[in-house]
C-alpha positions as CSV (number, residue, x, y, z in Angstrom):
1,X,-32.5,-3.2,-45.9
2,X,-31.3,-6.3,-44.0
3,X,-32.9,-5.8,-41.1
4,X,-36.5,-5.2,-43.2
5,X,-37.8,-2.7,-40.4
6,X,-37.2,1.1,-39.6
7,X,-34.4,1.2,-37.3
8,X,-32.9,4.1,-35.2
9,X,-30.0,6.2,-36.1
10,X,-27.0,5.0,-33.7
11,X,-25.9,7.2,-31.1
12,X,-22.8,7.8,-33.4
13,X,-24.4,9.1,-35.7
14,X,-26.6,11.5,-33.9
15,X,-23.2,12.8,-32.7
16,X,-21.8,13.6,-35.5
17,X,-24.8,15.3,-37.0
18,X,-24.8,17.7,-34.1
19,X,-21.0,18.3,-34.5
20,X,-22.6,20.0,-37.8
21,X,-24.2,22.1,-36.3
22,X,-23.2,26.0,-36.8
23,X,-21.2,27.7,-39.7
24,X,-16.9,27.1,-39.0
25,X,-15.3,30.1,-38.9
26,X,-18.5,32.2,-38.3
27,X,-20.4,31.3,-35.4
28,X,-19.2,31.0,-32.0
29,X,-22.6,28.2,-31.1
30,X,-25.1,26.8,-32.3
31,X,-28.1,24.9,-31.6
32,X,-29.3,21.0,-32.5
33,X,-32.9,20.1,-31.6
34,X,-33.8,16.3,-31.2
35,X,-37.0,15.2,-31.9
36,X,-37.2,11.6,-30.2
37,X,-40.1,9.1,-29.0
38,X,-40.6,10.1,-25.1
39,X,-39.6,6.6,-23.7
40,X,-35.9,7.3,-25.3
41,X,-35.7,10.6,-24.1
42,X,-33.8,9.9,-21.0
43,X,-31.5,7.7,-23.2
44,X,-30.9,10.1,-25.9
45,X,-29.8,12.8,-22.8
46,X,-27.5,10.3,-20.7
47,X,-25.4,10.1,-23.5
48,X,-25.3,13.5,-25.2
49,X,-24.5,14.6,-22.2
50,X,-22.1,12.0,-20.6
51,X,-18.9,10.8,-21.6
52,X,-20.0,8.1,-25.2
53,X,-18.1,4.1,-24.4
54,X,-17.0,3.5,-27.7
55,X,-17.3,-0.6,-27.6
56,X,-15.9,-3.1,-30.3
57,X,-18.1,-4.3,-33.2
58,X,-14.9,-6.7,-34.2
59,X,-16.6,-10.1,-32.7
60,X,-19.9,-9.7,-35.7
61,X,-16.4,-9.3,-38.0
62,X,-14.7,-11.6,-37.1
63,X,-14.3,-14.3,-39.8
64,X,-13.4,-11.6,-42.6
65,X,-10.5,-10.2,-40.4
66,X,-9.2,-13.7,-39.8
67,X,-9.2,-14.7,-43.5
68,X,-7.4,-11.5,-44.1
69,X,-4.3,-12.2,-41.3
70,X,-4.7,-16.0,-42.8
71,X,-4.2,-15.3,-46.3
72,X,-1.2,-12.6,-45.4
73,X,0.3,-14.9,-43.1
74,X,-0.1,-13.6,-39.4
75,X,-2.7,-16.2,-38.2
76,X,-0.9,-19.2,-39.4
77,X,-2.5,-21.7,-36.5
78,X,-5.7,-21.6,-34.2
79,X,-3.5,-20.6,-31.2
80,X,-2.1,-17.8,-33.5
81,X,-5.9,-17.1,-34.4
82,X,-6.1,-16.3,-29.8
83,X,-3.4,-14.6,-29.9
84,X,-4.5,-12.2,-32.4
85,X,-7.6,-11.5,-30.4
86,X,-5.3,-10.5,-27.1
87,X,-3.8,-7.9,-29.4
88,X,-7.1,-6.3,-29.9
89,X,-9.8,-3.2,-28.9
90,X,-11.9,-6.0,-28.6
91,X,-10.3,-8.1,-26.0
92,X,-9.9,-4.5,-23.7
93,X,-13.1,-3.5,-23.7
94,X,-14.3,-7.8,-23.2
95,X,-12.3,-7.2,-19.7
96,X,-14.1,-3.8,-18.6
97,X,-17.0,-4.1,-20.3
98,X,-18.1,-8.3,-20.2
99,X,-21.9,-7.8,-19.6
100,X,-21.5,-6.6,-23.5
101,X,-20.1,-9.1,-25.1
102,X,-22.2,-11.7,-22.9
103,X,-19.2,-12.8,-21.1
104,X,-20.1,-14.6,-18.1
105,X,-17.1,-14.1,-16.1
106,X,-13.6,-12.6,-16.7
107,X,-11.8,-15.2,-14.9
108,X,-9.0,-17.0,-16.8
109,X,-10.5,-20.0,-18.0
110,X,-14.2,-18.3,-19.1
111,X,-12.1,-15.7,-20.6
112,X,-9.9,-18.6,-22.5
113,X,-13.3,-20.4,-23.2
114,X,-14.9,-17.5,-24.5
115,X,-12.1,-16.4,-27.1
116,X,-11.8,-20.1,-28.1
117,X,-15.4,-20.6,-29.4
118,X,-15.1,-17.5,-31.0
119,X,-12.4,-18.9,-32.8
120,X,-13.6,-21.8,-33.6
121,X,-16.8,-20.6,-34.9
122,X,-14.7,-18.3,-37.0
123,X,-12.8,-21.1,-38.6
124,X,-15.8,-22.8,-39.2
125,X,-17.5,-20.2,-41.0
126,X,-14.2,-19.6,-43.5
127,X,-13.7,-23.4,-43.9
128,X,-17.1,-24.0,-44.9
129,X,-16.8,-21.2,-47.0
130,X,-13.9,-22.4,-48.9
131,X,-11.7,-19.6,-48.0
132,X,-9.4,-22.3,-45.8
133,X,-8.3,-25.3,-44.9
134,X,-7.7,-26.7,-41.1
135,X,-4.7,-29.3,-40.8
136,X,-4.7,-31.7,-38.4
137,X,-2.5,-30.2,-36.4
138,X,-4.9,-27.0,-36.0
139,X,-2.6,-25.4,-38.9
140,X,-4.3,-22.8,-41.5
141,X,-3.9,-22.7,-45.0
142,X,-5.8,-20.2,-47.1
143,X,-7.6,-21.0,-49.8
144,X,-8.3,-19.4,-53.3
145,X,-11.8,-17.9,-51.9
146,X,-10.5,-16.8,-49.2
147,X,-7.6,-14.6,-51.5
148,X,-10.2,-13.9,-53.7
149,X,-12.5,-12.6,-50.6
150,X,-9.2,-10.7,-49.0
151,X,-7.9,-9.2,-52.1
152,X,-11.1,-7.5,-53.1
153,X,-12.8,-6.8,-49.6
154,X,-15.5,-9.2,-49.9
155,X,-17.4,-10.7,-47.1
156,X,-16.7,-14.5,-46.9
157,X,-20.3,-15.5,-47.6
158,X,-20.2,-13.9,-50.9
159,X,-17.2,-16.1,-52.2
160,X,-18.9,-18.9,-50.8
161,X,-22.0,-17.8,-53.1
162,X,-19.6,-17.9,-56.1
163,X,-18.0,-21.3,-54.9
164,X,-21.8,-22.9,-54.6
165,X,-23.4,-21.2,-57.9
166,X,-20.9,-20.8,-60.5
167,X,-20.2,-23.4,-63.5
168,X,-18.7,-24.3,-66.4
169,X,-21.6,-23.1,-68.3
170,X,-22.7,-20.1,-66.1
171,X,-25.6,-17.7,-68.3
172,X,-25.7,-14.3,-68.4
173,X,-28.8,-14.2,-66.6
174,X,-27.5,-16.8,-64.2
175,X,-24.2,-14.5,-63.2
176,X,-26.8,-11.3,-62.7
177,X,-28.5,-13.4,-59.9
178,X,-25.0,-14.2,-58.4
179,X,-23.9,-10.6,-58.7
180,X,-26.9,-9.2,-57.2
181,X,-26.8,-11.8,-54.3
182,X,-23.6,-11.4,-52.3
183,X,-23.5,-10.0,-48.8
184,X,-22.6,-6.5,-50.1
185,X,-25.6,-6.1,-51.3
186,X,-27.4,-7.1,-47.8
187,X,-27.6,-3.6,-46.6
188,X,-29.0,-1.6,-49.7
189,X,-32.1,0.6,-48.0
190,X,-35.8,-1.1,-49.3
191,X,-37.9,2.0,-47.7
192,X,-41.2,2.1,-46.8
193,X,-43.6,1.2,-49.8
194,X,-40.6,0.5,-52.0
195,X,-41.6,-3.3,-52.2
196,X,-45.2,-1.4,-54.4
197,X,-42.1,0.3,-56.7
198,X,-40.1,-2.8,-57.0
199,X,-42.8,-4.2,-58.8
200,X,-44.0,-2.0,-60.8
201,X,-40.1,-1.9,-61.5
202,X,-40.0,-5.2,-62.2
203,X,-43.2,-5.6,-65.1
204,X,-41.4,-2.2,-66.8
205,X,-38.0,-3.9,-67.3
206,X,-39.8,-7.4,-68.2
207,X,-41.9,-5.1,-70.8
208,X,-38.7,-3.5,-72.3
209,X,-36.6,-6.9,-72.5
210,X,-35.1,-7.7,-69.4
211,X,-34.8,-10.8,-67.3
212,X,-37.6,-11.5,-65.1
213,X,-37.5,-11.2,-61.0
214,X,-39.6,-13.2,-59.0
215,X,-42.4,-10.5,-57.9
216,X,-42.7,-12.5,-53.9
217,X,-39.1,-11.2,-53.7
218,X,-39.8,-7.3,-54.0
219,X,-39.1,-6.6,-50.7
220,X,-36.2,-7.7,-50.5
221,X,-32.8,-5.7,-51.0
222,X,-30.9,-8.6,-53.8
223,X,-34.3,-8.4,-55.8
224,X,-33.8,-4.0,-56.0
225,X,-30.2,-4.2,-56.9
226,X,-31.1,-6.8,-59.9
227,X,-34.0,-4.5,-60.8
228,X,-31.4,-1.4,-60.6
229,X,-29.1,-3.1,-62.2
230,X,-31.3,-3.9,-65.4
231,X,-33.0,-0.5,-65.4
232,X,-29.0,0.7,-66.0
233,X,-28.9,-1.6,-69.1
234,X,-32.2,-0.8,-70.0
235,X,-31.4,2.9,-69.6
236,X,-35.0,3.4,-68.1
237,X,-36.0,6.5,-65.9
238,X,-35.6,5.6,-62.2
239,X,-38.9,6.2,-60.3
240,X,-37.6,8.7,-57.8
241,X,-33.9,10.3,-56.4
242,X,-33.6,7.7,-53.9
243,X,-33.4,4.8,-56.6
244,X,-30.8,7.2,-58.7
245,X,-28.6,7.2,-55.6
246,X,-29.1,3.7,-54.4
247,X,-28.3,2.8,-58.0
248,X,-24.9,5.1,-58.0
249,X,-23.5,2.6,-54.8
250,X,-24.8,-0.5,-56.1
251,X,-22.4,0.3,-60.2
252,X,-19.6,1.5,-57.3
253,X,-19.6,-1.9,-55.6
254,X,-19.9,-4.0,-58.8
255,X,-17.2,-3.8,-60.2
256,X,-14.8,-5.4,-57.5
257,X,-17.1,-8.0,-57.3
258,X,-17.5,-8.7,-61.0
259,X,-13.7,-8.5,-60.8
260,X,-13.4,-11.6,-58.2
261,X,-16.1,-13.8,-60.5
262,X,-13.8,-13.5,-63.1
263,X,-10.9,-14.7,-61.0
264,X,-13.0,-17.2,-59.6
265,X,-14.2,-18.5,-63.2
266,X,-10.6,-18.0,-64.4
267,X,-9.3,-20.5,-61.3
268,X,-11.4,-22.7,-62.8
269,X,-10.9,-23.2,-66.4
270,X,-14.2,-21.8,-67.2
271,X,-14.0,-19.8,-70.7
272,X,-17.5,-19.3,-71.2
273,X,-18.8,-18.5,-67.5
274,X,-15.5,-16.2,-67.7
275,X,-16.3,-14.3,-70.9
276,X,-20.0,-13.8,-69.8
277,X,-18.8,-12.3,-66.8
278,X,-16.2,-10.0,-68.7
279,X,-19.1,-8.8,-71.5
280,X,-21.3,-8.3,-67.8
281,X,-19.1,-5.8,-66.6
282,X,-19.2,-3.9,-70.2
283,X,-22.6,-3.6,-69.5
284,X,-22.5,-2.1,-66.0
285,X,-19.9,0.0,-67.5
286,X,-21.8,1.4,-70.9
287,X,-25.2,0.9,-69.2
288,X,-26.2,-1.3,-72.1
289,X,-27.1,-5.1,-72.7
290,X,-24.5,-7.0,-74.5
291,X,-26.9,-8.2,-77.0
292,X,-28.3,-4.8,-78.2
293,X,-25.9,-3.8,-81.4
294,X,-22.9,-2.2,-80.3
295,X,-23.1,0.9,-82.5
296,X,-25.8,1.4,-80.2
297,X,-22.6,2.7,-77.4
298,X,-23.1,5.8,-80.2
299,X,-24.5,9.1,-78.5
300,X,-27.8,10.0,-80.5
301,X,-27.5,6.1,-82.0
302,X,-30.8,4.6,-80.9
303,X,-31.6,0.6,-82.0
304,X,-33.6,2.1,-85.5
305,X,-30.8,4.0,-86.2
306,X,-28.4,1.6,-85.6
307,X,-30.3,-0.7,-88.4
308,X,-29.8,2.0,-90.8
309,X,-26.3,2.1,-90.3
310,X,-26.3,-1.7,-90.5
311,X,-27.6,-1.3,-94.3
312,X,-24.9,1.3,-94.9
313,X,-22.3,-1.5,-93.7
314,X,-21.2,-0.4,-90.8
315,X,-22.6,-3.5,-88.6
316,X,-20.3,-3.4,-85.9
317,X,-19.1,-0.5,-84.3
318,X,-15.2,-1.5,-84.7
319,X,-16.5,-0.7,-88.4
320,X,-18.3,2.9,-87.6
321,X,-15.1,3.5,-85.2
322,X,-12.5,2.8,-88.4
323,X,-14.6,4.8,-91.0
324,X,-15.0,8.3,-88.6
325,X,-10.7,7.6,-88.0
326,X,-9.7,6.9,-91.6
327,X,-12.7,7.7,-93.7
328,X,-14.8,10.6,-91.9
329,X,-16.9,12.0,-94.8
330,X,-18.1,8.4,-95.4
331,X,-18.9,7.8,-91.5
332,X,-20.7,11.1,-91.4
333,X,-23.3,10.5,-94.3
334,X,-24.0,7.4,-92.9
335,X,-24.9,8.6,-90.1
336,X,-27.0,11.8,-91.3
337,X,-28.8,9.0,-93.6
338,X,-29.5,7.4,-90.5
339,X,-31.4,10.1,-88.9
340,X,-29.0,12.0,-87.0
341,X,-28.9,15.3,-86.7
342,X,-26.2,18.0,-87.7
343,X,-24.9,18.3,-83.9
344,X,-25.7,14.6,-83.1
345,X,-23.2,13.4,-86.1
346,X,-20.3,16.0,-85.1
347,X,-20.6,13.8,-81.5
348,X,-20.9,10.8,-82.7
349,X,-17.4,11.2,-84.5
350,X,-16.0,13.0,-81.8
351,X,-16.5,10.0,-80.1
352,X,-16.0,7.4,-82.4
353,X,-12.3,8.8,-82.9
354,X,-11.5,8.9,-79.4
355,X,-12.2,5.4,-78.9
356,X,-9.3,2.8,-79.3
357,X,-8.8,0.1,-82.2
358,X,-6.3,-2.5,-80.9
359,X,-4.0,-4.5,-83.6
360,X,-3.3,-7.8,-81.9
361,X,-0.9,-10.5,-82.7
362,X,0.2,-14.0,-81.2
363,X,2.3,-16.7,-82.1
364,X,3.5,-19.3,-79.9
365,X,6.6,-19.2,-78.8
366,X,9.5,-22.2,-79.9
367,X,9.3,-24.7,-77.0
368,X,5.1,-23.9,-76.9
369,X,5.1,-23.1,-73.1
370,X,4.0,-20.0,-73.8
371,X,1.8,-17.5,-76.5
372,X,3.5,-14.4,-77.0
373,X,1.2,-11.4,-77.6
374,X,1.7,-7.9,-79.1
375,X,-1.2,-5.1,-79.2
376,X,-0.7,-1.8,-80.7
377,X,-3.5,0.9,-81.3
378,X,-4.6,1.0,-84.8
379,X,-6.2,4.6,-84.7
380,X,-4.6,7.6,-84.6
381,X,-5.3,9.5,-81.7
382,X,-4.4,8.4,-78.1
383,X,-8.0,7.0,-77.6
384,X,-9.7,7.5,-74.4
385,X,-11.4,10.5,-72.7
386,X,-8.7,12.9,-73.1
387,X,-6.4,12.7,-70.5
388,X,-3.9,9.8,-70.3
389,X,-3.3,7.7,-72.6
390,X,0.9,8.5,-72.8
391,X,3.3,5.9,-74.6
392,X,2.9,3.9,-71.3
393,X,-0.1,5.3,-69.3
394,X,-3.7,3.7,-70.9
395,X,-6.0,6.4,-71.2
396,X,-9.0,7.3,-69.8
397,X,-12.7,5.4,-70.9
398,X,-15.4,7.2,-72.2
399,X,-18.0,6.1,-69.8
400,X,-21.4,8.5,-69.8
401,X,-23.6,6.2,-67.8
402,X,-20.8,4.8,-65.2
403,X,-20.5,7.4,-62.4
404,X,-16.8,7.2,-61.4
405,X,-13.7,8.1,-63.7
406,X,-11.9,4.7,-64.8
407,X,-9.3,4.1,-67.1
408,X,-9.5,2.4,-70.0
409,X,-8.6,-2.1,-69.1
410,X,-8.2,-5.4,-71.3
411,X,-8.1,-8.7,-70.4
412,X,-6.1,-11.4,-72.5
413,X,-7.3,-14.6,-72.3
414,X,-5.6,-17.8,-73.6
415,X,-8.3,-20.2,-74.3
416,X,-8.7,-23.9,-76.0
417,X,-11.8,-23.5,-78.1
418,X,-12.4,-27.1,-78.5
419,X,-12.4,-28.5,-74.9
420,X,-13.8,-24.8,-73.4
421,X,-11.5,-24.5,-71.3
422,X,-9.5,-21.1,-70.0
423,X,-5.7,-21.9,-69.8
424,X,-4.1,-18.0,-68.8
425,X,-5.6,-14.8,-68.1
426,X,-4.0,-11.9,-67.5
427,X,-4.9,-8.0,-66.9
428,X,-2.9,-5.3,-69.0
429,X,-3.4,-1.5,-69.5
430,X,-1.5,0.9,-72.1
431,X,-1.1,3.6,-73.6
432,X,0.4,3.0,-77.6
433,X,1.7,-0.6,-77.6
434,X,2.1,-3.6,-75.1
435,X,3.5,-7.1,-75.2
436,X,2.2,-9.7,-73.0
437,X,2.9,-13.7,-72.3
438,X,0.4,-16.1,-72.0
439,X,1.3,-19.5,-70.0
440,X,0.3,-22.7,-71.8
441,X,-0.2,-25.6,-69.1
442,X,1.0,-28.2,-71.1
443,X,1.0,-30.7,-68.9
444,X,-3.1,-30.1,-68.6
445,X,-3.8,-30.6,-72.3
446,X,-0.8,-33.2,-73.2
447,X,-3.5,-35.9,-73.7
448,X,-5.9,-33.2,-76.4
449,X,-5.2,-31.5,-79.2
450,X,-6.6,-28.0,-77.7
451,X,-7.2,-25.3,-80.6
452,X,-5.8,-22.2,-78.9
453,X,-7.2,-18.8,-79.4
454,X,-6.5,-15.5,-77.6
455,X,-8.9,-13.3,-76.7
456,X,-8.6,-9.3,-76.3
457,X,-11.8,-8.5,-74.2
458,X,-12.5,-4.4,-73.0
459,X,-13.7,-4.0,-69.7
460,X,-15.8,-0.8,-70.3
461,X,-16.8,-1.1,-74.2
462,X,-19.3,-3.4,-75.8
463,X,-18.2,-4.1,-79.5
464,X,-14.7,-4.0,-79.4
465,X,-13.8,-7.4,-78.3
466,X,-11.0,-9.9,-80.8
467,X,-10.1,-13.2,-80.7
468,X,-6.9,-14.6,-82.6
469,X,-6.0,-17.9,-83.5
470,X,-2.9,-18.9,-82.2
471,X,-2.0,-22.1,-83.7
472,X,-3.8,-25.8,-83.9
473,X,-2.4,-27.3,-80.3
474,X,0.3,-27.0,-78.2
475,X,1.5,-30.7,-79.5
476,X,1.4,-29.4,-83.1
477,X,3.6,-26.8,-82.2
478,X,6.1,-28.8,-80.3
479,X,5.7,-31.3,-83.5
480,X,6.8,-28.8,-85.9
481,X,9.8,-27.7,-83.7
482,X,10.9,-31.1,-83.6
483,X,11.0,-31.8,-86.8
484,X,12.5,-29.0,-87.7
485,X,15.3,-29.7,-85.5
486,X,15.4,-33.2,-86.8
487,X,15.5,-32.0,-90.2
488,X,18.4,-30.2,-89.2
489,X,20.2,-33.3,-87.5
490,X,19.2,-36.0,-89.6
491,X,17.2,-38.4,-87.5
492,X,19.3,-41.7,-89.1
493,X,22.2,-42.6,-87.1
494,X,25.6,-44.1,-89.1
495,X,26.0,-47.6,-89.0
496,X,29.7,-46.5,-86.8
497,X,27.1,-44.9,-84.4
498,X,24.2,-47.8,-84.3
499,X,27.4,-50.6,-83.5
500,X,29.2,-48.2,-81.3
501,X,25.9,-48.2,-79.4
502,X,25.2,-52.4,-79.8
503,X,28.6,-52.7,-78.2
504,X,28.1,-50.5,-75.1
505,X,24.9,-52.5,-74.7
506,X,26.5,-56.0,-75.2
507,X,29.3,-55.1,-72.8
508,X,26.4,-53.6,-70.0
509,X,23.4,-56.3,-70.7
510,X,24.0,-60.1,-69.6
511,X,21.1,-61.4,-72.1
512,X,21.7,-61.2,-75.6
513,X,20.4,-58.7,-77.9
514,X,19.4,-61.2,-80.3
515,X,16.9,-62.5,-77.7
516,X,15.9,-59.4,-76.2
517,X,12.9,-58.7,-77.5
518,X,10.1,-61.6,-77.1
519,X,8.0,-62.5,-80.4
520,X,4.1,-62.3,-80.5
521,X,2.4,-65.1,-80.1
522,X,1.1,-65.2,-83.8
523,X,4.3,-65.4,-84.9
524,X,6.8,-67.4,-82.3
525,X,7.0,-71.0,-82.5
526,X,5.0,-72.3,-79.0
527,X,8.0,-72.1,-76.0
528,X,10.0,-69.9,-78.4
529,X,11.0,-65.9,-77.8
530,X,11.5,-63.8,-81.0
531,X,15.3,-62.9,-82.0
532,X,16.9,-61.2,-84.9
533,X,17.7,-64.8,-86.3
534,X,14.1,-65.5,-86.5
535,X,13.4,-62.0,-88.3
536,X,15.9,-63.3,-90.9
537,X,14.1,-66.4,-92.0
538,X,11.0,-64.3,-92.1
539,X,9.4,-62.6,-95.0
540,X,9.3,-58.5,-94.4
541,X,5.6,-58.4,-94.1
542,X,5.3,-60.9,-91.5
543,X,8.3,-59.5,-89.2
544,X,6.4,-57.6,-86.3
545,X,9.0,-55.5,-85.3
546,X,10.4,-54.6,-88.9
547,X,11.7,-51.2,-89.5
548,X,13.4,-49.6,-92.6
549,X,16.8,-50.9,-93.6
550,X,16.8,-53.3,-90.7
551,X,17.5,-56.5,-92.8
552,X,20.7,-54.9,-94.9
553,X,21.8,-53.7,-91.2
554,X,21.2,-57.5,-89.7
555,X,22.7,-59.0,-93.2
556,X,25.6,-56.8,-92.9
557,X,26.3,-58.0,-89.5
């Protein structure tokens, strides 16, 4: 792992595995045997058999537990940031134990010196980071990294890999590297010989289609988890247990962490980088590549197969999913013409049914602040795994390859299309229907004219994604309200309401209205301002400031 060298177990753990010892309820003792290297023997015995110091590991923690109080509001200052520390196991065991912590002294001002570098270096680490910001006055303020890095239990050098890495136009490949790069990832085991199996790893999954690892790298923990990672998409046979369980934690962790990419991406406006990450975590959820065909999610459906059921029309899986609901003798010679077996095409429509097909809808609403969105499921059955999936409970995801039990997600996005930008995301699960509202920033896009779209994006199928248009802009929308309301109004005022209006004007204003507005140079006299006398004596094409009926109105008066 991190340390790239065998390392002893700690003391703790020894411990506990001799508390195993012995069956409960059955034997009265047992026995442990420790094998150790002779020079640790008498180190081993002094503390099996003397009361175990338990000392704090808080200090190597340190700037994750302060962005945590930060971004929850305890630690709002660096004196609040010492004052936190007094509270702590840490600063009990830095009086009675100082040799430990390499604390000099425990006088007053070494101990007051000592917390205050700590602090300081802690601070420095989150504000370089991006996880904070330091006032002059020595005042915290979090960041969005750093409630990013809180919310999901990240370590703050992986936000700060996100802050440093990601883009507008972030590739698949690209986010793969950034996933398999965080600090979570710094402790996965690389045994002994393993770096000889990473690369043999690595030429199989470059063989079969995947991306390509740097081979220098094999040894080292972020390189396994990308191979792991692509031997999941790839569905290829692990080499040995160990890589089958190292593989299990490395899908558990992913999925928080692909979660806070997204946030990150949709902080940022980025649509692209933000869908790529969304159709990233389909794969790590149906242990396939996005770009393989999606009927291909199919049990028994291999890429051949799923060709043949391409010339059958049924290209896309929503397509397969629809025919075995509605249509099921059609769906079922398709797929015995494609080579499946009796058993194999009973579960593949089994499945088929209990996935979900989603009806969307969005319109934006009158003032154009906001897209309003309805989703309903299109297919009969509740979807899902079985359980779940009441009127208001979303039910649960078929996921074979994904080792935990999840419930079925969606994302809605609220995209521009034109300028590639993200404008609102938002998170929803349900059982038979939803309704959802999508922020438009209007003030971001008054100056474009942004061609919305909404997007319905699964986070554990590939295949099943929408995207609706909503209307042409937000200022068309506005536009057409206004008018309407105009139409409704009449936009022409009555000649009682344009003099009322003169007068108020004439009575407020201590220049004229006849010489209020100043005449282009083209057209005044040199010395001379423009006035409605002028406009008079000029022909209508030439009057720069004509507008309809104005010279009946100026006759009339």
């Amino acid at each position: 792992g991190k340390p790239r060298r065998y390392v002893d177990f700690p003391i703790t753990d020894v411990l506990q595995m001799m508390g195993r010892a012995g069956r409960p309820q059955f034997d009265t003792s047992a026995v442990a045997v420790i094998m150790v290297h002779e020079p640790k023997k008498a180190f081993y015995k002094k503390f099996l058999y003397e009361p175990f110091p338990v000392e704090s590991s808080l200090a190597d923690q340190l700037p994750d537990h302060f962005n945590a109080e930060v971004v929850a509001g305890t630690i709002r200052s660096k004196q609040d940031a010492v004052d936190y520390l007094t509270w702590t196991y840490f600063f009990r065991r830095l009086v009675k134990n100082p040799s430990y912590y390499d604390l000099e002294s425990v006088e007053h001002d070494a101990l007051n010196a000592f917390l205050s570098r700590l602090v300081e270096n802690a601070l420095a680490q989150l504000e370089d980071a991006q996880c904070l910001t330091i006032g002059e006055d020595d005042s915290l303020e979090p960041a969005t990294m750093g409630r990013i890095a809180s919310f999901y239990y990240l370590q703050h050098p992986s936000v700060a890999l996100f802050a440093s890495s990601l883009g507008p136009d972030t590739s698949l490949e690209q986010l793969l590297g950034i996933l398999c790069g965080v600090a979570e990832y710094d402790e996965l085991p690389v045994r002994h010989n393993e770096d000889k199996v990473n690369a043999e790893l690595a030429r199989q999954v470059e063989d079969a289609g995947g991306f390509k690892v740097d081979a220098r790298l094999a040894d080292d923990p972020h390189t396994k988890a990308n191979l792991l990672f692509q031997a999941h998409f790839l569905r290829m046979q692990l080499p040995m247990s160990d890589y089958v369980t190292d593989a299990k934690g490395v899908l558990d962790q992913a999925v928080r962490i692909l979660q806070a990419i997204i946030d990150v991406c949709a902080e940022s406006g980025w649509l692209a980088t933000c869908l790529h990450a969304m159709n990233l975590m389909q794969m790590v959820m149906q242990g396939r590549f996005i770009s393989d065909p999606s009927c291909m999610s199919v049990p028994g459906v291999d890429e051949q197969k799923a060709a043949s059921l391409s010339g059958s029309g049924y290209e896309a899986l929503p397509q397969l999913v629809d025919a075995c609901v509605n249509k099921e003798a059609a769906a079922r010679k398709a797929l015995t013409n494609a080579g499946l077996k009796p058993r194999q095409v009973d579960e593949a429509v089994n499945h088929c049914q209990r996935m979900p097909l989603i009806d969307i809808d969005a319109k934006l609403s009158k003032n154009g602040t906001e897209v309003e969105v309805n989703l309903r499921r299109a297919s009969k059955s509740a979807g899902g795994g079985g359980k779940g999936g009441g009127r208001g409970s979303a039910p649960r995801a078929i996921l074979p390859r994904y080792p935990k039990v999840k419930e079925e997600g969606w994302w809605l996005i609220l995209g521009d299309r034109n300028n590639r930008e993200l404008l609102s995301l938002k998170r929803v699960g349900f059982g038979q229907s939803a309704r959802a509202k999508l922020a438009v920033d209007r003030s971001a896009n008054a100056v474009f004219d942004p061609d919305l779209y909404v997007y319905l994006i699964s986070d554990c199928y590939v295949g099943l994604d929408q995207e609706v248009e909503v209307a042409r802009g937000v200022g068309a929308g506005v536009a057409e309200d206004a008018e309407e309301e105009d139409d409704e109004r009449g936009f022409w005022l009555s000649p009682e309401q344009v003099a009322a209006r003169l007068a108020a004007r004439a009575a407020e204003d201590t220049d004229s209205d006849e010489d209020f507005w100043e005449m282009p140079d083209a057209a005044a006299p040199a010395g001379e301002r423009y006035s409605a006398v002028m406009a008079t004596k000029m022909p209508m094409e030439e009057d720069p400031f004509f507008w309809e009926n104005e010279r009946e109105y100026l006759d009339a008066k």
